[in-house]
C-alpha positions in Angstrom: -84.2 30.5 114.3 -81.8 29.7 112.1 -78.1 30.1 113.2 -75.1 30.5 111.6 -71.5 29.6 112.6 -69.0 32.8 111.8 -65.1 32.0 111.8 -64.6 35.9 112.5 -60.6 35.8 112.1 -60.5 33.8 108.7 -59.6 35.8 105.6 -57.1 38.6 104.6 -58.9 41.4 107.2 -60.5 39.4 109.6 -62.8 41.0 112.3 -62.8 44.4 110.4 -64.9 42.8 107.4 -66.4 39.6 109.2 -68.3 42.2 112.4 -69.4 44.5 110.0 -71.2 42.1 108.2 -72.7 40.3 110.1 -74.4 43.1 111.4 -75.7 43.9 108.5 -76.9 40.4 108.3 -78.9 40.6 111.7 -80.7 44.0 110.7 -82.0 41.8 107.4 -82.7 38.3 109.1 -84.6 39.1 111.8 -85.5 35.3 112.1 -81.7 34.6 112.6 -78.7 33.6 115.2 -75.0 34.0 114.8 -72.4 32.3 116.5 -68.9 34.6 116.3 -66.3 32.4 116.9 -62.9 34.0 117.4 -60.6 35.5 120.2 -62.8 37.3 122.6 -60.5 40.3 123.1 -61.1 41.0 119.0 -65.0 40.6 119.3 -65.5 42.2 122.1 -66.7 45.3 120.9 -69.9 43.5 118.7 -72.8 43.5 120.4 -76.3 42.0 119.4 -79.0 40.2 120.7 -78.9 37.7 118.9 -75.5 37.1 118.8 -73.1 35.0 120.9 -69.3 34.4 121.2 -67.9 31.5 121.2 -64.2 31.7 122.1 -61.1 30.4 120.1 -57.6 30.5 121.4 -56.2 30.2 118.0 -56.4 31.5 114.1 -55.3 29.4 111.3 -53.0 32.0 109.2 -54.1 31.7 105.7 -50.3 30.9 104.8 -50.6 27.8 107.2 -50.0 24.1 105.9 -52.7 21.6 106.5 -51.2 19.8 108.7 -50.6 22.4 110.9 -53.8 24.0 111.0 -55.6 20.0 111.6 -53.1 19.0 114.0 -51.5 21.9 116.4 -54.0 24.6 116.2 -57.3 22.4 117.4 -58.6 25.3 119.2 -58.5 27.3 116.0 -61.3 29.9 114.9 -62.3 28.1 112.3 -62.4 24.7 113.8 -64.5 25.4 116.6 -67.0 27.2 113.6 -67.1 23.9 112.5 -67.6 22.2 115.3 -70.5 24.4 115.7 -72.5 22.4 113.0 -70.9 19.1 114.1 -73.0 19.4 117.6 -75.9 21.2 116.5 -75.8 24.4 117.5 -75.4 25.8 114.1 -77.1 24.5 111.1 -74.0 26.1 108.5 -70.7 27.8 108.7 -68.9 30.5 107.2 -65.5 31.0 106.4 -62.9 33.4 104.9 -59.9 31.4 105.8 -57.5 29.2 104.5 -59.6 26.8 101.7 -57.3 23.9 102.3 -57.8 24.1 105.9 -61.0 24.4 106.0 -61.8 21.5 103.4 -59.6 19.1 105.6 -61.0 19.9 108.4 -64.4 20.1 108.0 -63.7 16.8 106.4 -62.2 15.5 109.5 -64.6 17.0 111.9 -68.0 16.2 109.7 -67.1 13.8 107.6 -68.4 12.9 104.1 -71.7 12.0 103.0 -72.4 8.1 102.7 -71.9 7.6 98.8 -69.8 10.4 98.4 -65.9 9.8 97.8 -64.6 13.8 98.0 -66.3 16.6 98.7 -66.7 19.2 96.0 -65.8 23.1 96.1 -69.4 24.8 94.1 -69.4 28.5 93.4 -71.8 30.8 91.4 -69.7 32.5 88.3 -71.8 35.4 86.6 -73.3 35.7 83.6 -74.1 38.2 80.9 -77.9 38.1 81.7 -77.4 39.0 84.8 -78.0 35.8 86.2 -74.7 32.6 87.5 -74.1 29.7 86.5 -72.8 26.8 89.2 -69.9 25.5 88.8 -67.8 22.3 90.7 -65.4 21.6 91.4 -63.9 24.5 91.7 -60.3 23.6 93.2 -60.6 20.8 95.5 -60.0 17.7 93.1 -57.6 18.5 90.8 -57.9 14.4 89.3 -61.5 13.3 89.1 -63.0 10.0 87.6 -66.2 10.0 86.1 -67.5 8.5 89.2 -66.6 11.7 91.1 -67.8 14.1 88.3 -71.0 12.1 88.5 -71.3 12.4 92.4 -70.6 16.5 91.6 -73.5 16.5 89.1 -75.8 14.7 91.6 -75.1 17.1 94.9 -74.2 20.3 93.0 -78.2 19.9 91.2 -79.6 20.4 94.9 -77.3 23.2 95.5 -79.3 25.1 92.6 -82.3 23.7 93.4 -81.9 25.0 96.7 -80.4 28.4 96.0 -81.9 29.5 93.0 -85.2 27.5 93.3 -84.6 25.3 90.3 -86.9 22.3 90.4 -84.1 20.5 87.8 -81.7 22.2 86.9 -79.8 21.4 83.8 -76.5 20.4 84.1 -73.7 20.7 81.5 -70.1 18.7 81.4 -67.4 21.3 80.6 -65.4 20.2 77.5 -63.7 21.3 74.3 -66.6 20.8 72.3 -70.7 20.4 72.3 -70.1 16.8 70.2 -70.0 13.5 72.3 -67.0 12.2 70.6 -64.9 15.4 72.1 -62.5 14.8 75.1 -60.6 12.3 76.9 -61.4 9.1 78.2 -62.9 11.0 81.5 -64.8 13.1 79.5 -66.4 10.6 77.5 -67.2 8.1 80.5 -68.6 10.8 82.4 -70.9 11.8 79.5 -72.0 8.6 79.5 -73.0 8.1 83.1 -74.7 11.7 82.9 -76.8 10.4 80.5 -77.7 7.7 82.1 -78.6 9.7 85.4 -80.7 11.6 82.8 -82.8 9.0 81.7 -83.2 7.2 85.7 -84.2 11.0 86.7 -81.6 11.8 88.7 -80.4 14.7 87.0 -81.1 16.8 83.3 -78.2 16.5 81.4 -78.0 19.1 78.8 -74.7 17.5 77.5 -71.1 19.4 76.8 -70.5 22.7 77.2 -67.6 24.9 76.1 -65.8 27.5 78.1 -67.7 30.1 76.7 -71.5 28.7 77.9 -70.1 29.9 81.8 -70.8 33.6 81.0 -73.5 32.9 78.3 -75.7 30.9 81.2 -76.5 28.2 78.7 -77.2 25.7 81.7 -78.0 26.0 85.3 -74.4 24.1 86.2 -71.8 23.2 84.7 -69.5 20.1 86.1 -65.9 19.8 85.6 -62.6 18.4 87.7 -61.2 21.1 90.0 -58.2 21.8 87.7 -59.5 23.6 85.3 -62.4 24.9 87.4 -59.9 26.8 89.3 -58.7 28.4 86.2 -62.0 29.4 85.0 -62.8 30.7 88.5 -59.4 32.8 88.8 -59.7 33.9 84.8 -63.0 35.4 85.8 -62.1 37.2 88.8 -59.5 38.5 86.8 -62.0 39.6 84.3 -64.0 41.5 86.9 -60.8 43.1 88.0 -59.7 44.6 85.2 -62.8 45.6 84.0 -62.8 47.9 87.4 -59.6 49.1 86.6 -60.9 50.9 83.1 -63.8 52.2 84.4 -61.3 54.0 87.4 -59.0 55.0 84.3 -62.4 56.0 82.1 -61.8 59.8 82.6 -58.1 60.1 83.1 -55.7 61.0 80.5 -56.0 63.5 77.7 -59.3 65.0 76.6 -60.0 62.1 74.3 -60.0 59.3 76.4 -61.8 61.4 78.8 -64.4 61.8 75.5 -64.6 58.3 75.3 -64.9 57.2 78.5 -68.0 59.1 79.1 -69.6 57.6 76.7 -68.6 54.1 77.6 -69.1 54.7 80.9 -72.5 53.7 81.7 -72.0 50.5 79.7 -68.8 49.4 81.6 -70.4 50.3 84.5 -73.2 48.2 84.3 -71.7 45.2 82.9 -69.1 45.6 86.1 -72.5 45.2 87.9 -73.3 42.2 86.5 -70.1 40.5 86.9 -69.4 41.8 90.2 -68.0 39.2 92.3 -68.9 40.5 95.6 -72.4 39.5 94.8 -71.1 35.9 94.1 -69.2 35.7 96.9 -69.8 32.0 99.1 -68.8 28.2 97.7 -70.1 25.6 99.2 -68.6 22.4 99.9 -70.6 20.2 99.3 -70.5 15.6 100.4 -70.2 17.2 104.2 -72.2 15.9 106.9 -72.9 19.4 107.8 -73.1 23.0 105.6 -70.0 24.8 105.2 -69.5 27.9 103.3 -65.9 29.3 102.2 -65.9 33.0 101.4 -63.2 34.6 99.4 -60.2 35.4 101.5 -60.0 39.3 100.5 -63.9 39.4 100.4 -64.9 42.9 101.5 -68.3 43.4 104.1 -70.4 43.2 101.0 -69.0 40.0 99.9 -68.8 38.4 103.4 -72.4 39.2 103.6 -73.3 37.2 100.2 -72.0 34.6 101.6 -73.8 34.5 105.3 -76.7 35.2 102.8 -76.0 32.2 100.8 -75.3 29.6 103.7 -78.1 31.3 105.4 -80.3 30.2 102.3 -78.8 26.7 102.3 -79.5 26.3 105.9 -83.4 27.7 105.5 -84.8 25.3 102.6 -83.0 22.6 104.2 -79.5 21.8 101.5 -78.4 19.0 103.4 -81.4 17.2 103.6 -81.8 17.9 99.7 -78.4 16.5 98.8 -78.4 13.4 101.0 -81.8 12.7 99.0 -80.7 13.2 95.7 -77.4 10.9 96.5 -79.8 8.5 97.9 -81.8 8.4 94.2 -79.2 7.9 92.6 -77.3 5.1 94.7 -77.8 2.7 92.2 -76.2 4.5 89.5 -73.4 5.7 91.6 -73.2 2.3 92.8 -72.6 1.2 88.8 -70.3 4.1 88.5 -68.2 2.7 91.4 -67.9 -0.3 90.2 -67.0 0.7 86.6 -64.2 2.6 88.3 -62.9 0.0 89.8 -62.7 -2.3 87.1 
């Protein structure tokens, strides 16, 4: 069996969204365990064989500050989720709540992976071949070194190799141009120590990328600081959003709008499809001692599910294990790094 650790009160809805998916998830994983963890008066209604609550006295609000959801609530939801992994009874969690929270204190209760300095938010962003590109760091590190952007490159390749069974996955560094020359100091050291991963094999370094490779899937991942991988991640949703909102408007308004939009329909429709983020729903955060999944706070009971799907995937071919390997290949490198760094 593999089990799964369910924070059922994170996220904008809570119980209503996190129950119904997980059920769905037990009809489809008949060779898997979920632990809700939440108040027992709000899941008492959810019934399963192989299902178990595990009480919580508290909820971390998703408007909470850090310190108040590492500190005062230590009998939170989502803490004992994660506490879950931390003694073994789960091999992942999965979260809707608060994404600070939950990266400090999975932090605190996991902590980081020997060789790795911060752990790394890594998300799936579609593309137009109806396919995703990886992406980290997608908010947590908002000022990376090289040496950090190196570590991402190292544990986000297992991540693909993992989910989208990708042998070596080729990894691109997001900048403002394909040419080496191109982007700050950063940039340019962290081109450099990609390309020397390269060559030791601990990663395929396709080189830069440009905004636009993220939706053209020109590599398998794509590495940049969590700064402007927010921004891409928030632009796209965005995308997504209003590309819903025209096909919903497609046949309102006078009779030629209404012309048009039946003909545009099935092409809107499908590229919604494609770019739907519900079905690219579930980050990892990945440098834990442990798998932890953060779903989108207003995720709906489709979205939540890609996301128990994902961490149940992680969990299954063994993502912890992979990344820990990978970092240990390339501890001399990251070592060099380090020291570079420093100096």
């Amino acid at each position: 069996m593999t089990t799964l650790a369910v924070d059922c009160m994170g996220g904008d809805h809570g119980p209503r969204v996190t129950l119904a998916a997980c059920r769905r998830f037990l009809d489809t994983h008949p060779d898997a365990k979920l632990l809700l963890v939440g108040l027992p008066d709000a899941l008492s209604s959810f019934s399963h064989p192989r299902a178990q609550v595990v009480a919580a006295s508290d909820v971390v609000a998703m408007d909470d500050p850090i310190e108040v959801a590492l500190r005062r609530k230590k009998d939170s939801s989502m803490r004992v989720a994660i506490e879950q992994v931390k003694s073994g009874a789960a091999q992942a969690v999965v979260s809707a709540g608060n994404t600070g929270a939950l990266m400090a204190i999975a932090r605190y209760v996991l902590k980081t992976i020997d060789g790795i300095d911060r752990p790394a938010i890594a998300g799936r962003m579609p593309d137009f071949k109806g396919g995703g590109t990886t992406m980290l760091d997608l908010g947590a590190n908002v000022d990376c070194t090289p040496q950090h952007l190196l570590q991402f490159a190292v544990m986000g390749s297992a991540l693909v190799s993992v989910l989208d069974n990708i042998e070596s996955p080729t990894v691109g560094l997001l900048n403002i141009g394909e040419e080496d020359i191109k982007g700050n100091e950063v940039i340019k050291k962290t081109g450099e120590l990609l390309r020397t991963a390269a060559n030791s094999g601990d990663l395929s370094f396709y080189g830069n990328v440009e905004g636009n490779d993220i939706y053209q899937g020109t590599v398998n991942l794509i590495v940049c600081d969590g700064f402007v991988g927010n921004v891409a991640l928030k632009a796209s949703e965005g995308l997504a959003h209003k590309i819903s909102e025209t096909l919903k408007n497609s046949f309102t308004h006078n009779i030629f709008t209404k012309i048009t939009g039946i003909f545009a329909y099935p092409v809107l429709s499908d590229f919604k499809n494609r770019v739907d983020h519900r079905h690219y729903n579930g980050a990892a955060l990945l440098g834990l001692n442990g798998i932890v999944f953060k779903s989108h706070g207003s995720a709906d009971d489709v979205a939540f599910g890609t996301a128990l799907n994902r961490a149940y995937d992680a969990a299954h071919h063994n993502l912890l294990e992979r990344v820990r390997s990978r970092i240990a290949h390339a501890a001399p490198l990251l070592a060099l790094g380090q020291s570079d760094a420093s100096a």
